[in-house]
C-alpha positions as CSV (number, residue, x, y, z in Angstrom):
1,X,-20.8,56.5,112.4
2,X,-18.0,55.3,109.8
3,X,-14.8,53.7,111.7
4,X,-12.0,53.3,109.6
5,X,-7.8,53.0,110.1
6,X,-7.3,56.8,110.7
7,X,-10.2,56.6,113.1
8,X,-9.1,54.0,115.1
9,X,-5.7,55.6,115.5
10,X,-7.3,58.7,116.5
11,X,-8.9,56.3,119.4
12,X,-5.8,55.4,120.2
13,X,-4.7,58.7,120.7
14,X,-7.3,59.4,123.2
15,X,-7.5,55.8,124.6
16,X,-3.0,57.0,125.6
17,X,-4.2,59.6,127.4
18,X,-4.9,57.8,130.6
19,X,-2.2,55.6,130.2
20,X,0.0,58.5,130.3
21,X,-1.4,60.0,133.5
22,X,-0.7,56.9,135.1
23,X,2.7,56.5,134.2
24,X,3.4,60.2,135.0
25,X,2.6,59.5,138.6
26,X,4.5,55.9,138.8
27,X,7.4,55.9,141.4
28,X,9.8,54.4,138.5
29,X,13.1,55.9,137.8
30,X,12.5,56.8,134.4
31,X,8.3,57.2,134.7
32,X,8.3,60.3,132.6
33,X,11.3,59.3,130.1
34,X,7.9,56.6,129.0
35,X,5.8,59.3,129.4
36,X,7.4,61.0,126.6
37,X,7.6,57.8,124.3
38,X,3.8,57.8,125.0
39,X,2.9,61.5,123.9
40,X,5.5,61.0,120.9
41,X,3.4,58.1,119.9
42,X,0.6,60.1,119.9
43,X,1.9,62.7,117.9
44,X,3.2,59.8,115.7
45,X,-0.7,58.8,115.3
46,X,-1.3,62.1,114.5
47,X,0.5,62.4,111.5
48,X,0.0,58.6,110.4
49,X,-3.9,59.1,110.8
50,X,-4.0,62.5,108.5
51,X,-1.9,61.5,106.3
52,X,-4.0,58.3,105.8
53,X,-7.0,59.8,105.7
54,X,-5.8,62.0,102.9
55,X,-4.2,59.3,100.7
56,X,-6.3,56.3,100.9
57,X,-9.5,59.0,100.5
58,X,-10.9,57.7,104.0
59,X,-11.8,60.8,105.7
60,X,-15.0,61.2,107.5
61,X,-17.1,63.7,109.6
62,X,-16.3,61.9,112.4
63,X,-12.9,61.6,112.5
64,X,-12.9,65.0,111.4
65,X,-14.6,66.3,114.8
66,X,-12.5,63.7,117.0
67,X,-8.9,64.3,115.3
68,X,-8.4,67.7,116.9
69,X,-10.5,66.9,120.2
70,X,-7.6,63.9,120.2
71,X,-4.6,66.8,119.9
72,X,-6.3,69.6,122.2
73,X,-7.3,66.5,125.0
74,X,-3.5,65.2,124.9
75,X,-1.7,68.9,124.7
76,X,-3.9,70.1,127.8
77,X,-3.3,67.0,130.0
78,X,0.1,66.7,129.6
79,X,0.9,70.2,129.9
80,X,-1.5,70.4,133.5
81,X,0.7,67.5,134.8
82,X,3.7,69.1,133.7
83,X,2.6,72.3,135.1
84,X,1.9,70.6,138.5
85,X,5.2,68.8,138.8
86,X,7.3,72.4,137.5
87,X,5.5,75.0,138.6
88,X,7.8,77.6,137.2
89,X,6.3,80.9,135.8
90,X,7.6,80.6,132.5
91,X,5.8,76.9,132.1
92,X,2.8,77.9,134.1
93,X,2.1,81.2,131.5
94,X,2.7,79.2,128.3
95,X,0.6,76.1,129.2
96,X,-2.3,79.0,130.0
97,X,-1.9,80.7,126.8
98,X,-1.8,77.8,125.0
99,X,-5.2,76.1,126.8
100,X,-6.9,79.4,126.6
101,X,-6.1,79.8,123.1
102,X,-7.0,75.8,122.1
103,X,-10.5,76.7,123.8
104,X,-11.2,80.1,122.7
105,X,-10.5,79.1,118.7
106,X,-12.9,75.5,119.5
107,X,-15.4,77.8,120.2
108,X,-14.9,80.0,117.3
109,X,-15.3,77.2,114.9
110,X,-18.2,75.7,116.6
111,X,-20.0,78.9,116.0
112,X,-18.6,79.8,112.5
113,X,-20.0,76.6,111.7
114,X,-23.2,76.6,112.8
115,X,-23.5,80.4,110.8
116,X,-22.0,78.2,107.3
117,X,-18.9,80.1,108.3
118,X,-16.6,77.9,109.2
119,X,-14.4,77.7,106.2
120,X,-12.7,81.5,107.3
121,X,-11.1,79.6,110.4
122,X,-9.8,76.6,108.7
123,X,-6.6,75.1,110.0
124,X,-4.0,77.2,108.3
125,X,-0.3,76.5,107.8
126,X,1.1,78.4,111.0
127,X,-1.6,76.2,113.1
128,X,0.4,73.6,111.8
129,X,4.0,75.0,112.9
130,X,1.8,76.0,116.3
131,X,1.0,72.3,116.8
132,X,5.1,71.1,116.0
133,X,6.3,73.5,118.7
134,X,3.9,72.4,120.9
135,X,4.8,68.3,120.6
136,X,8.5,69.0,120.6
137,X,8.6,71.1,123.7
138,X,6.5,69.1,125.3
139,X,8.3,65.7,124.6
140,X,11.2,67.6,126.0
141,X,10.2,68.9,129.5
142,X,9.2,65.5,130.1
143,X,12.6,64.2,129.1
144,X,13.8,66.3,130.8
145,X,12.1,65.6,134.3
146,X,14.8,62.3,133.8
147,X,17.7,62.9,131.9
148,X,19.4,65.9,131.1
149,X,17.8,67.6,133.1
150,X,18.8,71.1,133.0
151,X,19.5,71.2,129.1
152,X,16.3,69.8,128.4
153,X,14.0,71.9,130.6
154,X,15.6,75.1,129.3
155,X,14.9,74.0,125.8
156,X,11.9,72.7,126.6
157,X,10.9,75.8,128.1
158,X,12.3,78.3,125.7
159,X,10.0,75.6,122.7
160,X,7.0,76.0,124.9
161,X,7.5,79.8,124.9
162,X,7.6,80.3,120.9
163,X,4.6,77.3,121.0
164,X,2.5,79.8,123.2
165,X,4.1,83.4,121.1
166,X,2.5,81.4,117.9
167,X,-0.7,80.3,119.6
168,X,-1.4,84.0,120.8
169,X,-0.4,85.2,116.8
170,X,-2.5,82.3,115.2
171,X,-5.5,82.9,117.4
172,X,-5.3,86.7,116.5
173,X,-5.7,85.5,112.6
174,X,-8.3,83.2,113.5
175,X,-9.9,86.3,115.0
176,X,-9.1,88.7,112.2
177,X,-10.9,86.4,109.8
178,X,-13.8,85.9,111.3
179,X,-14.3,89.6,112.3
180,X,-16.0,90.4,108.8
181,X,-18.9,88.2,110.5
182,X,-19.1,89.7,113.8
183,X,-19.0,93.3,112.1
184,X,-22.0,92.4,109.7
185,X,-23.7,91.0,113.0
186,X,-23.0,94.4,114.3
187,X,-24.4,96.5,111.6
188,X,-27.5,93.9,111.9
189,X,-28.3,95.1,115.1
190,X,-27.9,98.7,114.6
191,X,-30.1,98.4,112.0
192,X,-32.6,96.5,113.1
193,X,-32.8,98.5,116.4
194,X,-33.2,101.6,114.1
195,X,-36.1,100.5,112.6
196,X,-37.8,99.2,115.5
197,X,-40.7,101.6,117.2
198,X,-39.3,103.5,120.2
């Protein structure tokens, strides 16, 4: 296992998770106004650690599995604690959709790869605008859970909203390409149970 600079700020990404649980539930004035400075440092790392790992030529198979383990682990926390201190509908939906989503398409790709498939589910550009909705509206419900309050958690809410509406439409494509493979496993079957003796 090759650890390099992008790797070790994909740790540190993981290693902020707790340390963001912790604060969230610290009787401090501003306890979630750091909690937000925490996941926008992660979301910082993100960037910093891809955009290393492309220019400096250090990716690696392992940082390639734990970089989006690192994203889905940070999204889903922070959006259960948000979900238990706001229990509103509208977050409550969203932060569903968007777990549901994270785990259906992880196990898409885990079996796309194990068939040599798993270039037809590649991270494509809307993933990408998926993942920036996501980060923004999150950094601004927990901003807003300590200053401008109302403003915030609208926003944050309405964000969270269009982060879930482009989760549901990127899983669909995710879907859509890999159904070509789930057809031919189809036909497969239908053959092979036609030729099979009754």
């Amino acid at each position: 296992m090759e650890l390099n600079l992008p790797t070790y700020l994909t740790l540190l990404r993981i290693v902020l998770i707790p340390v963001l649980v912790v604060l969230f539930y610290l009787p401090w004035p501003n306890a979630h106004l750091l909690c937000a400075l925490v996941f926008m440092l992660a979301g910082l790392t993100d960037w910093l650690d891809g955009y290393l790992a492309r220019r400096m030529n250090m990716s690696t198979h392992f940082g390639a599995f734990l970089d989006p383990v690192a994203d889905k682990l940070m999204v889903a926390v922070t959006l259960v604690l948000i979900v238990q201190a706001d229990p509103s509908p509208i977050v409550a939906v969203a932060s569903a959709i968007i777990i549901g989503r994270e785990i259906t398409i992880a196990s898409l790709r885990e079996w796309m790869a194990e068939i040599g498939e798993r270039r037809k589910v590649a991270v494509s550009e809307l993933g990408k605008w998926k993942t920036t909705a996501q980060m923004v509206s999150i950094t601004l419900l927990l901003l807003g859970m300590d200053v401008w309050r109302e403003n915030l958690q609208n926003f944050g809410q309405l964000l969270l909203l269009l982060a879930a509406a482009l989760t549901l439409w990127s899983m669909v494509l995710y879907l859509r390409a890999a159904m070509p493979v789930f057809s031919q496993d189809f036909k497969s079957n239908v053959v092979d149970k036609a030729k099979s003796p009754p």
